[in-house]
Backbone bond lengths (Angstrom), bond angles and torsions (degrees), N, CA, C in turn:
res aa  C-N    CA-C-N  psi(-1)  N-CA   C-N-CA  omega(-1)  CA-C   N-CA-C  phi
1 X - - - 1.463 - - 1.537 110.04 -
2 X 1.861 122.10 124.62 1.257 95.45 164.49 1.480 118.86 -104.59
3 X 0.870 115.48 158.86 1.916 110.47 174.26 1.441 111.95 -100.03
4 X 1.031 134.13 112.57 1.670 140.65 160.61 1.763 100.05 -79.32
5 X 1.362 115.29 119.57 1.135 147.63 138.51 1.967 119.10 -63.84
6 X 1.388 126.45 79.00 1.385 118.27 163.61 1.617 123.43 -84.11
7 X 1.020 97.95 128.71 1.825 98.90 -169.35 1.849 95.89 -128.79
8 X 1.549 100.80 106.82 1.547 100.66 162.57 1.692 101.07 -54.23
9 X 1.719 95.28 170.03 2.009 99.64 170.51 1.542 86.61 -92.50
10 X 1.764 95.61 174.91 1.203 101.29 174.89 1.793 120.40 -95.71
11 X 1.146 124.67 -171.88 1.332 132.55 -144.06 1.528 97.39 -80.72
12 X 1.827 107.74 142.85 1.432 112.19 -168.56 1.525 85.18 -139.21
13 X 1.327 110.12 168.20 1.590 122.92 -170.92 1.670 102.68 -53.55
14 X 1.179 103.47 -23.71 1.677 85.44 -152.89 1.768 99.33 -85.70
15 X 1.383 104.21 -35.83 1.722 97.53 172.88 1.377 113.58 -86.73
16 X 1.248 116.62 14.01 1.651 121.39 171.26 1.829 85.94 -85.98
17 X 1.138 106.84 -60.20 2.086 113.54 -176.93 1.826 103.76 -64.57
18 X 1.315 109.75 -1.24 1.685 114.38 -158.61 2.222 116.99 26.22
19 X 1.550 85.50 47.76 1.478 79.37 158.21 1.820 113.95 -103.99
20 X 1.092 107.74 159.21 1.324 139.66 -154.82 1.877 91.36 -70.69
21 X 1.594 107.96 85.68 1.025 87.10 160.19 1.876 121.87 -140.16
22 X 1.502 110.95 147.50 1.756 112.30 -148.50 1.313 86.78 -117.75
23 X 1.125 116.59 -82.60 1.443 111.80 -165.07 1.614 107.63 -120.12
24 X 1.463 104.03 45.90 1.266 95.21 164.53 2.087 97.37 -110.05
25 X 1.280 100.80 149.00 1.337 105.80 -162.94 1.685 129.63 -84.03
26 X 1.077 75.27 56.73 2.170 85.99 -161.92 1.640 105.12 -74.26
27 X 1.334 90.09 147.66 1.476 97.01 171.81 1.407 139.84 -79.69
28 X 1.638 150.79 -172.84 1.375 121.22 160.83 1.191 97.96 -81.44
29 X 1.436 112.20 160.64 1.772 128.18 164.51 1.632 94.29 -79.10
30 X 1.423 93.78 -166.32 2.082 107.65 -169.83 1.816 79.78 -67.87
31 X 1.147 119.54 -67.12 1.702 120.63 -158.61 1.303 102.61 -19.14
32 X 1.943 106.94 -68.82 1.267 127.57 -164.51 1.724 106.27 -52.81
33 X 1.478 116.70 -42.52 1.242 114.95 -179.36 1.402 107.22 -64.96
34 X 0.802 113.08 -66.41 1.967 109.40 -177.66 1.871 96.68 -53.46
35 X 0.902 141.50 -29.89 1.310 123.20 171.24 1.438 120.48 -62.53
36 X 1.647 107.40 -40.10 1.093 113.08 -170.50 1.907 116.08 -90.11
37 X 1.112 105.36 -14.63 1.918 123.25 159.85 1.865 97.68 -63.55
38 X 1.287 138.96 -25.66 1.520 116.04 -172.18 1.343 109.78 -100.15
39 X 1.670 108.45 0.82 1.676 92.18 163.15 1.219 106.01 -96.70
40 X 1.076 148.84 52.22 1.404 152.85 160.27 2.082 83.62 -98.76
41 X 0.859 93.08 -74.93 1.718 97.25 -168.38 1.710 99.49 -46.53
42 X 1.082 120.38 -36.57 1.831 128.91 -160.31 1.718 84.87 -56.67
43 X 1.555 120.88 -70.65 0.738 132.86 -122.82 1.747 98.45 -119.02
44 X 1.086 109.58 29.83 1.327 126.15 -174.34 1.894 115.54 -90.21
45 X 1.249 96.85 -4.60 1.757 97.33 171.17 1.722 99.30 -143.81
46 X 1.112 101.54 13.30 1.901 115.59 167.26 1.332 113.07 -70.11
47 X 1.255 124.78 128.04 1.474 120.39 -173.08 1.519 92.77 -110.33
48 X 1.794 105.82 140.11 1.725 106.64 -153.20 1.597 70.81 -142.14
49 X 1.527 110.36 132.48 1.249 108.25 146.59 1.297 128.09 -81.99
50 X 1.839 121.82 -35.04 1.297 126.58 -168.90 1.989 101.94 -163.59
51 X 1.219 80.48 132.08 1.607 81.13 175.13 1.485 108.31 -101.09
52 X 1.452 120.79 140.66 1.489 124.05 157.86 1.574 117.93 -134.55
53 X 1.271 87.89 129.01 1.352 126.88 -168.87 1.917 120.60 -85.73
54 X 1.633 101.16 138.77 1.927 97.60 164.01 1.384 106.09 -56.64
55 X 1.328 126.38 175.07 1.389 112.68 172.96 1.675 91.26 -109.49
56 X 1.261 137.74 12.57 1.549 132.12 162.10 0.934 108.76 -78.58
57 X 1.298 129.85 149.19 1.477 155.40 -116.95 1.983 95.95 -110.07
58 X 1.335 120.14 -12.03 1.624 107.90 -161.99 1.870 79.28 -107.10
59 X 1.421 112.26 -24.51 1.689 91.96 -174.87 1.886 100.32 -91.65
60 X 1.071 130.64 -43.80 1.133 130.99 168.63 1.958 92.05 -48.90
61 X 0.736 130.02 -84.65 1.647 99.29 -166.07 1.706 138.77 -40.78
62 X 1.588 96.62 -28.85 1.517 129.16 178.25 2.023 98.87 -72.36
63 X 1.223 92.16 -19.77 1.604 93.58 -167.49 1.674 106.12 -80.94
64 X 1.550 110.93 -44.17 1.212 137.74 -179.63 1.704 116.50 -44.29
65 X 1.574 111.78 -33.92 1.285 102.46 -164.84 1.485 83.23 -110.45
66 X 1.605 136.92 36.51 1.370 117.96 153.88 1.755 90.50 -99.93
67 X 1.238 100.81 -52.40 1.840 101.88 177.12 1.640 128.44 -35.96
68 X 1.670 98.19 -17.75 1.615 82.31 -155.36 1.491 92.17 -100.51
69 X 1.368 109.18 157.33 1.592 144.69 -150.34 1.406 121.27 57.74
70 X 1.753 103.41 11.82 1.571 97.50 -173.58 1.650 84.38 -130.29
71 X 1.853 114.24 170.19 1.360 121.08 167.77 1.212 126.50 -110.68
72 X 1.386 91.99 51.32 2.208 90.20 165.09 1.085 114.80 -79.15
73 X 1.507 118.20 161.85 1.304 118.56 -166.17 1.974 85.42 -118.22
74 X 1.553 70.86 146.36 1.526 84.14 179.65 1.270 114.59 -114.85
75 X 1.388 118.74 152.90 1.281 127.80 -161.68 1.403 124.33 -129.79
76 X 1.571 135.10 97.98 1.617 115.77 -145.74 1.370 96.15 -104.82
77 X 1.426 124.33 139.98 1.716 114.08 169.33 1.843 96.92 -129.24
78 X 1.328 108.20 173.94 1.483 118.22 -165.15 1.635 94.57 -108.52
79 X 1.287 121.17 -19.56 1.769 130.29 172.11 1.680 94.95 -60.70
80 X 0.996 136.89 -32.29 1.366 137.89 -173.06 1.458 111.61 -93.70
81 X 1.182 131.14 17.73 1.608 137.28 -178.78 1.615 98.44 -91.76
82 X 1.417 112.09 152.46 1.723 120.75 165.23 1.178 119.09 -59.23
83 X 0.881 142.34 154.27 1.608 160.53 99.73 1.934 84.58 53.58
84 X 1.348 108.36 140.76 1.503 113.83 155.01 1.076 102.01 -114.78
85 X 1.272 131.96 127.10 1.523 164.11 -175.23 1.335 106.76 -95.32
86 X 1.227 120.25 -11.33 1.339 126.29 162.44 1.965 102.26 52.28
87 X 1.065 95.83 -122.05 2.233 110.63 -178.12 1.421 102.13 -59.63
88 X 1.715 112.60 -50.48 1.561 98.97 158.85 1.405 163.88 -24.86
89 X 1.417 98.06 -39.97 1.555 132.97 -159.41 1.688 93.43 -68.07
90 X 1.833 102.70 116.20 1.481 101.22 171.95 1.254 93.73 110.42
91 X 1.510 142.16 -12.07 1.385 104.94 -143.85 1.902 71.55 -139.86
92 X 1.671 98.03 153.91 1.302 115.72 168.16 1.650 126.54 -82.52
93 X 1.171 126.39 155.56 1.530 118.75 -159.99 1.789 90.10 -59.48
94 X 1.225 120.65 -52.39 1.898 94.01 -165.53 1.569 110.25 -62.80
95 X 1.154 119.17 -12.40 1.878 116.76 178.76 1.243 101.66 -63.70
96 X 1.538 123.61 -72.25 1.435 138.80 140.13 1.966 90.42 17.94
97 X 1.465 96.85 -117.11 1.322 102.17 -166.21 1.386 135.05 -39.62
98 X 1.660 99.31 -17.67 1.731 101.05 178.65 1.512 110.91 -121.74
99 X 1.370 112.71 23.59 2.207 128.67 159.84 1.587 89.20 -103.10
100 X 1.873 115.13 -71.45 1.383 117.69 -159.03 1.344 108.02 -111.32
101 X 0.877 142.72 80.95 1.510 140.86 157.07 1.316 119.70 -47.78
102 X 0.911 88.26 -61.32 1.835 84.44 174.13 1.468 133.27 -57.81
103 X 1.575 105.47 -11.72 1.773 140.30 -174.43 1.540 86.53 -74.51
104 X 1.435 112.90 -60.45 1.543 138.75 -155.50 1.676 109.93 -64.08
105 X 1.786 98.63 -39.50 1.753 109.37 -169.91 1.518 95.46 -89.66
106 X 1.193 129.49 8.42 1.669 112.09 -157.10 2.257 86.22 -117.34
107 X 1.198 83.51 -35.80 1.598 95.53 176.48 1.414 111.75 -74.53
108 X 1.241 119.01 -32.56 1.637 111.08 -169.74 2.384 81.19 -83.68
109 X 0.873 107.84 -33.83 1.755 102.17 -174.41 1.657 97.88 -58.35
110 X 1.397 115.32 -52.19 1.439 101.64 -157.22 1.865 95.46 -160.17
111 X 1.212 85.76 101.01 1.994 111.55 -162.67 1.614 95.89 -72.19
112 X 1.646 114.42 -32.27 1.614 115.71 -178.62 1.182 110.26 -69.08
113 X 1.616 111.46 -62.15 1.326 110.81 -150.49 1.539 122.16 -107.70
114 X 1.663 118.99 18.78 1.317 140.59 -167.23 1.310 98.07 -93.06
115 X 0.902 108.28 146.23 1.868 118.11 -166.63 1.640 88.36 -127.30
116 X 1.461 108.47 109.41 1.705 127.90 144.92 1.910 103.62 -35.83
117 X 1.245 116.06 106.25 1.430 123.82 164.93 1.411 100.46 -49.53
118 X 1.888 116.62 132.00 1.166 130.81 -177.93 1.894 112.37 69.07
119 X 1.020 98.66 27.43 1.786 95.00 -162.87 1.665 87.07 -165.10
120 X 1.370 121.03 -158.67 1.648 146.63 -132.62 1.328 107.27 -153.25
121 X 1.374 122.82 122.32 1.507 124.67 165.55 1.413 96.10 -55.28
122 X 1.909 119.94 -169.68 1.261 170.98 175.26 1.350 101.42 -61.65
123 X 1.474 101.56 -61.52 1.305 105.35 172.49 1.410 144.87 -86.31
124 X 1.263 104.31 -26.37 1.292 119.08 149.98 1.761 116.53 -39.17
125 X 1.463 112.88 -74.00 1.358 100.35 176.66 1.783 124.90 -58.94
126 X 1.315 102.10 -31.43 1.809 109.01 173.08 1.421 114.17 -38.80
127 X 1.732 107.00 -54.29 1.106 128.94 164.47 1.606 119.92 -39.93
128 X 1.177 120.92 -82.22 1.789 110.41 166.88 1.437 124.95 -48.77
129 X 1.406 114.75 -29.68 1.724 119.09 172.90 1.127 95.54 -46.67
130 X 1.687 125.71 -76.86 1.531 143.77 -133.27 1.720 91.06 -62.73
131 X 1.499 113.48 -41.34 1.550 104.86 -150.31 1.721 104.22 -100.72
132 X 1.747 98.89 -6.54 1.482 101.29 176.26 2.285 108.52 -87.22
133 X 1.629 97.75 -8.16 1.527 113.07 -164.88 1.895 86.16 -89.42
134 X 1.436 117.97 -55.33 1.856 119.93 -163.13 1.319 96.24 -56.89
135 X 1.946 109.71 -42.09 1.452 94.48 -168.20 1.786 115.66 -79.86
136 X 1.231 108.49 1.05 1.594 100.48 174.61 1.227 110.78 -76.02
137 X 1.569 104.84 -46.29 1.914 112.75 -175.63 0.920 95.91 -87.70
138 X 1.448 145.53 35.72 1.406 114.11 142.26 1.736 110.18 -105.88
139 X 1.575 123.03 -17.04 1.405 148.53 157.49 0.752 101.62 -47.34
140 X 1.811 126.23 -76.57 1.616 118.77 -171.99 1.542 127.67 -125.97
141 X 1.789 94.37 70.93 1.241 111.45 173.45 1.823 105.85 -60.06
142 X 1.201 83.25 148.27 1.964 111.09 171.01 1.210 91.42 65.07
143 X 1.959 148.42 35.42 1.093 115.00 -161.49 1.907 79.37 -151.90
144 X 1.782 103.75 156.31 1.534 97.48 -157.25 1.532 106.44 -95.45
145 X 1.123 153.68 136.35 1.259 144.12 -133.32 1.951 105.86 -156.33
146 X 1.157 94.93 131.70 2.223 93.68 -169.54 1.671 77.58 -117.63
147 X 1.264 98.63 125.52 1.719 109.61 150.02 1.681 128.29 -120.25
148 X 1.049 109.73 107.13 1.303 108.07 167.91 1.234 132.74 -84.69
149 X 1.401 126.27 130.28 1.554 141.71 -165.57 1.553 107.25 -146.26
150 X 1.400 80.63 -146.96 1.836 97.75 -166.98 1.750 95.84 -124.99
151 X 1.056 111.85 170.22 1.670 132.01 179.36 1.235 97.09 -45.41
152 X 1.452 105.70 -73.82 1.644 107.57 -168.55 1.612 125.17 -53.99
153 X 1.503 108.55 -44.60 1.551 111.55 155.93 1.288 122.96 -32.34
154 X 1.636 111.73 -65.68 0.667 113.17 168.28 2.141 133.04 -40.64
155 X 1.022 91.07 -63.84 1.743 94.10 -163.38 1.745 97.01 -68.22
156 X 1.402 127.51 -6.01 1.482 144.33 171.42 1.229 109.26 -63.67
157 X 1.483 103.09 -32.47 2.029 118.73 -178.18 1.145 99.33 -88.22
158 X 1.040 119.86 -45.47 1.799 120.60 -168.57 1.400 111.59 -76.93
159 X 1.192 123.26 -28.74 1.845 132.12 164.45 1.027 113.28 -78.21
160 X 1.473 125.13 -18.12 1.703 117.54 179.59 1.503 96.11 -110.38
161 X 1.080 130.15 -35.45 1.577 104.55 -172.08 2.120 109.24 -89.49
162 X 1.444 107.71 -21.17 1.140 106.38 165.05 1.281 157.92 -101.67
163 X 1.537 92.66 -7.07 1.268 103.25 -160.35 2.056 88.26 -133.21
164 X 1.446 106.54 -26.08 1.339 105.89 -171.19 1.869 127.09 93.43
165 X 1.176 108.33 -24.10 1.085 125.60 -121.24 2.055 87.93 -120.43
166 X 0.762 125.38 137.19 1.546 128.98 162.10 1.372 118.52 -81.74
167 X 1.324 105.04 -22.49 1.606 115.58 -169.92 1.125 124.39 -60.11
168 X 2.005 97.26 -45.79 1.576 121.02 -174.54 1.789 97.00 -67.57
169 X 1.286 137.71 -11.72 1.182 111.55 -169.56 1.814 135.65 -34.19
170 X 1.303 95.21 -58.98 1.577 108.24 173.67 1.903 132.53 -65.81
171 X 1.864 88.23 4.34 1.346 92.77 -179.63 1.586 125.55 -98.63
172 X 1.627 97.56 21.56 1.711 118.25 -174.06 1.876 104.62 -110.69
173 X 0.868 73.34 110.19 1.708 62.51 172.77 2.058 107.29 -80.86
174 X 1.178 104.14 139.60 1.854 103.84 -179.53 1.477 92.90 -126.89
175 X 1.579 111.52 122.78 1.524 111.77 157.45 1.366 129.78 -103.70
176 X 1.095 144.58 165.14 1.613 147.03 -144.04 1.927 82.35 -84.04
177 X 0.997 111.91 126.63 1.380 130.37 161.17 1.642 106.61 66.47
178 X 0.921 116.08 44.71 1.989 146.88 -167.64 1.546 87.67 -110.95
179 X 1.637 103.93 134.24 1.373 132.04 176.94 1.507 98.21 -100.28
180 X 1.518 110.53 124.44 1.919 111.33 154.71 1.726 85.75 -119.20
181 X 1.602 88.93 153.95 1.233 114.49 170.62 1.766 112.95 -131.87
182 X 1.553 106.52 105.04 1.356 93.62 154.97 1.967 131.57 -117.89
183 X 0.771 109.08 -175.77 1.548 117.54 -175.03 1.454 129.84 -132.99
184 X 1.200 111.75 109.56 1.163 110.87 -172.90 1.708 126.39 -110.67
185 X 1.559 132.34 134.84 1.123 109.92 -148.98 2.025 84.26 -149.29
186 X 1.496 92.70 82.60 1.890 93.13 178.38 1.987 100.07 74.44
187 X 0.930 114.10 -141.23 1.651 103.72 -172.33 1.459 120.47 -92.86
188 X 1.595 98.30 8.84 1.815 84.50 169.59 1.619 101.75 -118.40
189 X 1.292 90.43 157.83 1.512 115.08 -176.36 1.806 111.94 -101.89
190 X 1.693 109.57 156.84 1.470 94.01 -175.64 1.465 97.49 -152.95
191 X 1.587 116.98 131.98 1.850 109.07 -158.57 1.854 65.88 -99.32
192 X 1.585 93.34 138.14 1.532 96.54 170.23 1.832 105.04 -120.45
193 X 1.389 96.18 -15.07 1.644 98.04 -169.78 1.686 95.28 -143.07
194 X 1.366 102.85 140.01 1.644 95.68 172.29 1.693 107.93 -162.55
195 X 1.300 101.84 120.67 1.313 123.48 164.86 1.992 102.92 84.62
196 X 1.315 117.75 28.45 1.362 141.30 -168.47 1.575 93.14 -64.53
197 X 1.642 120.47 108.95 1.267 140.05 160.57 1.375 117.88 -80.15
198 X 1.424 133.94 -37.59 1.045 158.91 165.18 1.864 99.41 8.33
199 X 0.597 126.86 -48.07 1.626 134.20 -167.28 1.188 115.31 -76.35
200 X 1.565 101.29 -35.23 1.601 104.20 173.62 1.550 119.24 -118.70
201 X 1.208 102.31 76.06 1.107 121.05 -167.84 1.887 99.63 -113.91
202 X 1.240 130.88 -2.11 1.295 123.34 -168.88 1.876 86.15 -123.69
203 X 1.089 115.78 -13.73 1.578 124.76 172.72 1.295 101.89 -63.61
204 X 1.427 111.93 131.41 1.478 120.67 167.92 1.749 105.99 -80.11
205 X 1.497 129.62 110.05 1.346 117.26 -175.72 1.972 91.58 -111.46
């Protein structure tokens, strides 16, 4: 059996402001840091063979406080980054509609397959998730595995290994420093935990 551990990072200015940001490289704020200090405790009798990490700087820090006092080796890839927002990036949905309108009308037509000018459709990134997720479980079959990403990564894993489907993406809710747990056992998959706050529960959010 392997177990995938998904761990959004924790909270950074821009989804505190909820502007649209993918691969721009922001850090956590204090919130995000104290969110991201209680999976050290979460995950403190969790047996992890290997953590892999976004290579942006708010999940690589979020990654850090599952690692520390223990020796997993961590592993950063750029297949595991958010959404590129391309002309977007930074900007809140009404900026969006009153810089790019036409960015705004092409996305409300077709949310999958619309490509952010200077940036990556829906599908585009689904696409590197799915094939950056087969090639982990097929590396470290039977073996228990924490990945940290972003929302969209995230719910990209949860539509391709469970549901199949690209469609279901938006039907997961992912919160900033939120545990999914799935399980995998030969070719079926099993969401056993999803969107698990539990840890930050003494956090003032």
């Amino acid at each position: 059996m392997t177990k995938l551990y998904l761990i959004r990072h924790g909270q950074t200015g821009d989804n505190y402001s909820q502007r649209f940001c993918g691969w721009t490289d922001a850090p956590l704020n204090e919130l995000g840091k104290s969110q991201a200090q209680s999976l050290t405790s979460a995950f403190e009798d969790i047996e992890i063979d290997i953590i892999y990490t976004s290579d942006l700087k708010r999940a690589k820090e979020t990654a850090s406080y599952i690692k520390k006092g223990k020796g997993f080796f961590v592993k950063e890839l750029d297949s595991l980054r958010e959404l590129n927002f391309g002309v977007a990036e930074g900007l809140i949905v009404e900026e969006i509609k009153e810089k790019h309108p036409q960015v705004y009308e092409d996305m409300e037509k077709d949310y999958i397959g619309a490509k952010f000018p200077e940036g990556e459709s829906l599908e585009d990134m689904h696409n590197r998730v799915s094939q950056a997720i087969d090639d982990i479980l097929v590396k470290h079959d039977g073996q228990s595995i924490a990945l940290v990403a972003h929302s969209g990564v995230i719910r990209s894993i949860i539509s391709h290994l469970i549901t199949g489907d690209i469609k279901h993406h938006w039907s997961f809710k992912i919160d900033n420093c939120s545990i999914t747990v799935i399980e995998k056992d030969k070719n079926f998959a099993f969401l056993t935990k999803l969107n698990d706050t539990w840890h930050l529960k003494d956090i003032n959010l």
